[in-house]
Structures are given as structure tokens and as C-alpha cells.
Backbone as CSV, one residue per row, in Angstrom:
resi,resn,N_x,N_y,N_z,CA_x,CA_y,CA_z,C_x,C_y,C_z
1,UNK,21.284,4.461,24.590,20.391,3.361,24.903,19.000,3.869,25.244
2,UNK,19.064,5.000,25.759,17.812,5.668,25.903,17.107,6.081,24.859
3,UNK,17.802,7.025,24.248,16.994,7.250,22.777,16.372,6.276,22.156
4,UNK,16.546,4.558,22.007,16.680,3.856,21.674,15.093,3.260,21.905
5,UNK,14.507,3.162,22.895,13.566,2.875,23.491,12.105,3.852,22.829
6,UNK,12.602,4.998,22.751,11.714,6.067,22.196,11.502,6.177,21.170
7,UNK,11.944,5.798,20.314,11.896,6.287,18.682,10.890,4.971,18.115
8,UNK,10.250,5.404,17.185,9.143,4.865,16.075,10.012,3.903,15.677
9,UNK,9.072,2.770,15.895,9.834,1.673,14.455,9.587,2.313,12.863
10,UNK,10.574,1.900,12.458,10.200,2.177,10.679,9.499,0.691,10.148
11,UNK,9.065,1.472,9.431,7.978,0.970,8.567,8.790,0.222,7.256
12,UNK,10.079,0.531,7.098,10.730,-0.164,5.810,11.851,-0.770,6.401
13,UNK,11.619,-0.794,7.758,13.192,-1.787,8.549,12.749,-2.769,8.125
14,UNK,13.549,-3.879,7.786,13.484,-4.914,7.694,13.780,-6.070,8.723
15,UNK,13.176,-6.872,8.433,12.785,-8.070,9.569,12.449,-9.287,9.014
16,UNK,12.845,-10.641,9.490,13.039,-12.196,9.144,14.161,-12.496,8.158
17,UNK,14.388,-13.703,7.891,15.469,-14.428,7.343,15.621,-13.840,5.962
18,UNK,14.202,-13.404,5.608,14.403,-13.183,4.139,14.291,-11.123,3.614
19,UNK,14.320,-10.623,5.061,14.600,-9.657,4.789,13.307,-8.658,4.557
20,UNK,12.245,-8.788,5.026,10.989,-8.179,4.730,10.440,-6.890,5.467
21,UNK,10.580,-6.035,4.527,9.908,-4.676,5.627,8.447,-5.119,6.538
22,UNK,8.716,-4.485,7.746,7.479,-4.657,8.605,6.249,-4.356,7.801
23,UNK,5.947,-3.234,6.884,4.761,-3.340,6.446,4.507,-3.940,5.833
24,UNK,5.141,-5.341,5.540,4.569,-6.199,4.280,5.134,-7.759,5.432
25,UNK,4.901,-7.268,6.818,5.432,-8.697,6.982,4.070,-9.361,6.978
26,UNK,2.954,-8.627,6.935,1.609,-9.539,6.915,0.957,-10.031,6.168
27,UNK,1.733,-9.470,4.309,1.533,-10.160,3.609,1.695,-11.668,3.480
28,UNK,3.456,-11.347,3.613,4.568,-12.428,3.701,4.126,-13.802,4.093
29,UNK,3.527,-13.244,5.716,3.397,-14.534,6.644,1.880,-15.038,6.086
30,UNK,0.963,-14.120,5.564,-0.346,-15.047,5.032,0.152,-15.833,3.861
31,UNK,0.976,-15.279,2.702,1.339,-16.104,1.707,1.998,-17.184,2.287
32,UNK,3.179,-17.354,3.316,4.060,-18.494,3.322,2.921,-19.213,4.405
33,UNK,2.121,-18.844,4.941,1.312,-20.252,5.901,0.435,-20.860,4.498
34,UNK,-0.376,-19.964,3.820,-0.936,-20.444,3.104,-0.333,-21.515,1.797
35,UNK,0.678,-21.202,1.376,1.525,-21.800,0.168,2.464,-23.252,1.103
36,UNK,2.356,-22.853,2.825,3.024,-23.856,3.105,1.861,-25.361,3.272
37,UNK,0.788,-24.911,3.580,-0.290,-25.147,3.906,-0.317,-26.510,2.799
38,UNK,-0.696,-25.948,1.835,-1.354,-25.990,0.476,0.083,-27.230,-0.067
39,UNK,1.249,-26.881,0.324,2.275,-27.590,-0.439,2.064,-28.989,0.286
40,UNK,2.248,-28.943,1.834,1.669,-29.905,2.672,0.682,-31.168,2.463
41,UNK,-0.383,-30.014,2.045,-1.567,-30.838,1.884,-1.232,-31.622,0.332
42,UNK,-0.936,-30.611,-0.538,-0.299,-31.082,-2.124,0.125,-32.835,-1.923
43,UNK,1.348,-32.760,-1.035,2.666,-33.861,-0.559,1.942,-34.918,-0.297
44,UNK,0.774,-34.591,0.539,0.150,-36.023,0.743,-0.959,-36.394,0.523
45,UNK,-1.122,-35.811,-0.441,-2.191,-35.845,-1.171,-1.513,-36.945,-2.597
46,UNK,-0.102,-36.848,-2.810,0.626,-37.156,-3.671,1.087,-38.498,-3.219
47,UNK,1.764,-38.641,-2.226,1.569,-40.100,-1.378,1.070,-40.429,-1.377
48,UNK,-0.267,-40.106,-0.805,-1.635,-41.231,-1.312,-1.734,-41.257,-2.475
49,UNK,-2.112,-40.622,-3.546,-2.442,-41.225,-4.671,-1.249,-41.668,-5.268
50,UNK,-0.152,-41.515,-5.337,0.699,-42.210,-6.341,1.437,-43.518,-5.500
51,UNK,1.594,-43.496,-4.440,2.715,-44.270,-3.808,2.584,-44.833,-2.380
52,UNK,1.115,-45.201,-2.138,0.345,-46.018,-1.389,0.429,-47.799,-1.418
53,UNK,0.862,-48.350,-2.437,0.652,-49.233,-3.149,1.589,-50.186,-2.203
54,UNK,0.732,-50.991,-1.127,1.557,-51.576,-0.177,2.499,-51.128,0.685
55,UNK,2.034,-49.725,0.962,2.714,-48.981,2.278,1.184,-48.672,3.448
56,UNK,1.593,-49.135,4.694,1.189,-48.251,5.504,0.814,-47.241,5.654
57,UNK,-0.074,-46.270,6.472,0.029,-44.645,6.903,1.126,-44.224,7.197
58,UNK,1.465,-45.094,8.127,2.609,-44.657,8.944,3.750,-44.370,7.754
59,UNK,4.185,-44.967,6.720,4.962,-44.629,5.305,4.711,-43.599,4.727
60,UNK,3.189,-43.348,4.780,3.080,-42.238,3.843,2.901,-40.791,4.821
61,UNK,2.627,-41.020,6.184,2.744,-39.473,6.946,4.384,-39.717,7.099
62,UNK,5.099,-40.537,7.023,6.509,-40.246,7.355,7.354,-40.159,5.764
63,UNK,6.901,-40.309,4.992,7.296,-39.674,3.623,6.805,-38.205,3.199
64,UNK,5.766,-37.903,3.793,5.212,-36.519,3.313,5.868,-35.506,4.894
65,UNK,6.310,-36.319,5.734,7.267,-35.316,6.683,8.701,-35.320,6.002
66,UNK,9.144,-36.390,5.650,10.452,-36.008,5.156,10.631,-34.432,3.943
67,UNK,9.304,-34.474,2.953,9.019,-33.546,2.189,8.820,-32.178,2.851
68,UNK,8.675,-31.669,4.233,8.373,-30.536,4.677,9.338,-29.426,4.775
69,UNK,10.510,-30.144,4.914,11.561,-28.807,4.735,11.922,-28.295,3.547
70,UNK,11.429,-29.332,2.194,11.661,-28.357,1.004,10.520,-27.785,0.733
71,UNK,9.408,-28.261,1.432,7.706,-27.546,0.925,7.950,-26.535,1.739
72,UNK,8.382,-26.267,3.081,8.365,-24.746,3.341,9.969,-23.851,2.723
73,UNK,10.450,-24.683,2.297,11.518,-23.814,1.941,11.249,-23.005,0.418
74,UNK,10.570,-23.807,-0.261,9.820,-23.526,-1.349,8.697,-22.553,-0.818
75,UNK,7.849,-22.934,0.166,6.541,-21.865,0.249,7.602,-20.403,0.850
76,UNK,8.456,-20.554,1.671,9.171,-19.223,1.869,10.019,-18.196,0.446
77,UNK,10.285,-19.063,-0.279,11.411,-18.377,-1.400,9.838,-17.819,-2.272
78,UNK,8.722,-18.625,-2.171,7.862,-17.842,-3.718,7.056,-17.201,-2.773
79,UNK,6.994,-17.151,-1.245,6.236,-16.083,-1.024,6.921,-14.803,-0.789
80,UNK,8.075,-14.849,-0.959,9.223,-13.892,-0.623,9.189,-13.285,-1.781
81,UNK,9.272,-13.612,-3.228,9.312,-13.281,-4.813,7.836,-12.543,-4.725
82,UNK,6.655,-13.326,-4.411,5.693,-12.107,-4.599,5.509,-11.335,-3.678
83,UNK,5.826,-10.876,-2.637,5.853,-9.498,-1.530,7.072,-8.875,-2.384
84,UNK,8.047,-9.086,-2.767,9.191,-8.313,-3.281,7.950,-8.037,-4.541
85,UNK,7.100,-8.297,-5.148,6.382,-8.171,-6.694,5.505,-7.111,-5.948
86,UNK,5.040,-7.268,-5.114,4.137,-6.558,-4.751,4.847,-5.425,-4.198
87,UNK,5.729,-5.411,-3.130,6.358,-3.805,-2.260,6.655,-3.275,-3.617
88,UNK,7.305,-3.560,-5.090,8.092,-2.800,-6.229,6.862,-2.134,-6.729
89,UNK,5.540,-2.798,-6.894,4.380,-2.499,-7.391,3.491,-1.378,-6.499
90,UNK,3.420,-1.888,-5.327,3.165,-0.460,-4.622,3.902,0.631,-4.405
91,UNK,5.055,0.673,-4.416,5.832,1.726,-5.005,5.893,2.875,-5.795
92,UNK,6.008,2.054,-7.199,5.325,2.306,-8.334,3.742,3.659,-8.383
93,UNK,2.945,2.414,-7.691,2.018,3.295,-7.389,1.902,4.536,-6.867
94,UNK,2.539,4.488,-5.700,2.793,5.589,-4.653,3.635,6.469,-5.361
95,UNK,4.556,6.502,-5.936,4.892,7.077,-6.908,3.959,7.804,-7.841
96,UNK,3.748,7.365,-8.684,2.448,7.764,-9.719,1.389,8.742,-8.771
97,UNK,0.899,7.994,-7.647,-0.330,8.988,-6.802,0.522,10.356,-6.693
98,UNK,1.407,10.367,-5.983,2.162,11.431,-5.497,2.564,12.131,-6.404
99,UNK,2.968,12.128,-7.872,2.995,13.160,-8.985,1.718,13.614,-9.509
100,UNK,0.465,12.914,-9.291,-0.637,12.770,-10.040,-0.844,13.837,-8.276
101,UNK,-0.880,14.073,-7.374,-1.585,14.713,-6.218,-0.936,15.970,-6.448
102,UNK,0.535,16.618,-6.541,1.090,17.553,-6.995,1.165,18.013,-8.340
103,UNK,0.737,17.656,-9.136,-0.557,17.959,-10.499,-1.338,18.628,-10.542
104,UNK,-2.319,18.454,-9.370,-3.571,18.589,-9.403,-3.780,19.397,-8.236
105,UNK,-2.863,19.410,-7.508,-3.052,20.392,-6.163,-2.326,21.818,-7.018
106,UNK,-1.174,21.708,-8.133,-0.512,22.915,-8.696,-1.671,23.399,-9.652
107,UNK,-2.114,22.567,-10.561,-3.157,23.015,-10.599,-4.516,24.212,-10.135
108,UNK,-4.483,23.395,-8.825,-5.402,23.919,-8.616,-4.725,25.196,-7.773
109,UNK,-4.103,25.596,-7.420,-2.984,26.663,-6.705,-3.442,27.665,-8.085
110,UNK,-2.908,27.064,-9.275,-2.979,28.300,-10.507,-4.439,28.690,-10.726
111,UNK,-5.496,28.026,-10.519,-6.829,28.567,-10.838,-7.098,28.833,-9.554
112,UNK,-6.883,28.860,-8.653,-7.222,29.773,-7.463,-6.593,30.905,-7.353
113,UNK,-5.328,31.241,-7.771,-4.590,32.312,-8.202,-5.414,32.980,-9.574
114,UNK,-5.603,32.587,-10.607,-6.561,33.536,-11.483,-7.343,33.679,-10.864
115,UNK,-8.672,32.980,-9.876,-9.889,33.192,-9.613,-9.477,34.452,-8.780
116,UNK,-8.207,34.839,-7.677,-7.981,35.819,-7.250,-7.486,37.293,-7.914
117,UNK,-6.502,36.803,-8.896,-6.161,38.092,-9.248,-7.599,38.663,-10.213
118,UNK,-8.609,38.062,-10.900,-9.670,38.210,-11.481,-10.599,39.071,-10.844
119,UNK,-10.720,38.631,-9.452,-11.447,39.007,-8.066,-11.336,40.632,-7.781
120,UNK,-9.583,40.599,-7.310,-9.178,41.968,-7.288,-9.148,42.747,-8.642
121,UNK,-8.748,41.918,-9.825,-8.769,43.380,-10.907,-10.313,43.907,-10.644
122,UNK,-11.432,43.016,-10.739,-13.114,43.257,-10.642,-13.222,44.368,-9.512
123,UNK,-12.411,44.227,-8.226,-12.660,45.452,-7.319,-11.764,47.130,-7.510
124,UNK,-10.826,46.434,-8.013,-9.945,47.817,-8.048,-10.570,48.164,-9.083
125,UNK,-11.152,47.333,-9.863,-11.966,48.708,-11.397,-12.985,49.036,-10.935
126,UNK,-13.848,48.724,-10.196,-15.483,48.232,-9.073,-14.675,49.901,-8.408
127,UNK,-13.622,50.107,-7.610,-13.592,51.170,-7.011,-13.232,52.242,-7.378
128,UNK,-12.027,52.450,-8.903,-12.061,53.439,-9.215,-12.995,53.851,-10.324
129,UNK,-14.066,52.795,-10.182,-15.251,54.020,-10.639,-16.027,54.794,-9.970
130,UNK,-15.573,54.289,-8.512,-16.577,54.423,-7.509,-18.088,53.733,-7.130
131,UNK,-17.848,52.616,-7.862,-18.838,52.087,-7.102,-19.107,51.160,-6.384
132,UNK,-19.723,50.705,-5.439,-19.409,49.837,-4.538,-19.559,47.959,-4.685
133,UNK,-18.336,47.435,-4.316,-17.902,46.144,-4.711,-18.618,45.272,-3.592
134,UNK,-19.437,44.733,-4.072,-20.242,43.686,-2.921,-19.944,42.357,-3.469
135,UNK,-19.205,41.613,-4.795,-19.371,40.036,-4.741,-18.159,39.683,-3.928
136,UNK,-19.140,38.081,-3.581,-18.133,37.854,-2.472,-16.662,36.919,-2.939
137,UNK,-15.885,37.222,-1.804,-14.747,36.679,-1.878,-14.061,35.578,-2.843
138,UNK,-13.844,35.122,-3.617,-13.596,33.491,-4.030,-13.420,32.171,-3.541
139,UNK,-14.145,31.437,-3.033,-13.981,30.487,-2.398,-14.987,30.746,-0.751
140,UNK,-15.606,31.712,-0.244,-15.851,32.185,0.654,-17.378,31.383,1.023
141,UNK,-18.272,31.503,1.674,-19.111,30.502,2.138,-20.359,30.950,1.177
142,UNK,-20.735,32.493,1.140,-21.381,33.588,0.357,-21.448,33.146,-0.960
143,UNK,-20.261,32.064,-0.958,-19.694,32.389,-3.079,-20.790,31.032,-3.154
144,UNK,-20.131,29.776,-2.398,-20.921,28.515,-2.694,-22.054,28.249,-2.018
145,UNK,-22.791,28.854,-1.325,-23.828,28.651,-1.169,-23.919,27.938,0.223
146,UNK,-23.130,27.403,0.821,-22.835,26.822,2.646,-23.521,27.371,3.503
147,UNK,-23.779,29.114,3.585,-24.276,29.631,4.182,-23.327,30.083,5.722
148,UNK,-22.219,29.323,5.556,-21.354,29.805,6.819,-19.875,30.744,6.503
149,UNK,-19.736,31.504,7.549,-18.742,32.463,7.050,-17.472,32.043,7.489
């Protein structure tokens, strides 16, 4: 129970009815206020114009409430479909970055490795001719111009 208290939330636990990792619950909840919002406003916007016709307000805010549990049940299921579109898609991505970063970091490991062994063959031939090896290091402050050592 102690340990329990201490440890990091994860970032891919999941959380609410529909199962949403914490880092995407802020997608989630802007899509479903907004889509619930919007369905809301849709509903009676639809009452009034279609089915006003000798009803009251009071008919048409109590017809566009009866409509609210399938407008958010609806704004929850399609905002749930695009955070699931989106976490698969950033994924994806993160994926792709992360082969494309170990690419380019191996890469660059192998031309820093020639620029070295290049370096030393230049001194060990620089010394057994005897003469003295002054360029600087590869990568060193001397080489690019920084001015710091």
C-alpha cells in the first residue's frame, strides 16, 4: 500500500468508461464537450425549425432534453473513434521518428568513426616521419571555430 502512493502514474493507464489513456484524456474531453455541445445546439436548432408548428417552448426545450442522452451518447462513441484515430496515428509516428533518430544518430556514429580513424592514421604517419602533428582533434572547439576548449 505504500509503494502504491509513490510510483508515477502511467501515461498509457487507462481511465473513463470508454477506456482512454491519460495522455489523450484531453483530447477526448475537448472532442466530447465540443461534439456534445454542437449536437445539443444541432437538436434544437431542429425543433425549432422543423417541429415548432403549434408547440410551445416549453415542448420544444423538453423535446430537445429528451434527445440528450443519445446526443451525448453519440458525442462520446465518435469522440472515442477519433482519439483511438489519433493515439494509432501518433504511434505510427513515434514509431517512424524513432527509426528515422537511430538512422541518423548510426549514421552519424560511422562518420565520426571515419573522421577518427582518418585523424589517427594522419598522426601515426605525421609521427613516423617525424614530424610534428598539430591539426586539431575532430570535433574539438580548434576544429570549428567556437574558440572554446
Amino acid at each position: 500500500m505504500g509503494l502504491e502512493k509513490n510510483r508515477e502514474p502511467d501515461d498509457d493507464a487507462r481511465e473513463s468508461m470508454w477506456s482512454i489513456p491519460r495522455r489523450f484524456a484531453r483530447v477526448y474531453f475537448i472532442l466530447f464537450s465540443a461534439l456534445g455541445i454542437a449536437g445539443i445546439v444541432w437538436s434544437a436548432w431542429y425543433e425549432i425549425a422543423h417541429n415548432s408548428a403549434g408547440k410551445s417552448w416549453y415542448d420544444i426545450v423538453d423535446a430537445t432534453i429528451e434527445k440528450f442522452p443519445s446526443v451525448l451518447m453519440g458525442a462520446a462513441f465518435i469522440s472515442f473513434i477519433i482519439t483511438e484515430t489519433v493515439m494509432v496515428l501518433y504511434s505510427i509516428y513515434q514509431d517512424r521518428m524513432k527509426k528515422r533518430y537511430k538512422r541518423i544518430r548510426a549514421e552519424g556514429v560511422a562518420e565520426g568513426i571515419a573522421l577518427l580513424e582518418d585523424y589517427y592514421r594522419r598522426k601515426s604517419e605525421a609521427e613516423a616521419r617525424g614530424e610534428v602533428f598539430d591539426e586539431p582533434y575532430p570535433g574539438s572547439a580548434s576544429e570549428n571555430g567556437t574558440g572554446r576548449d
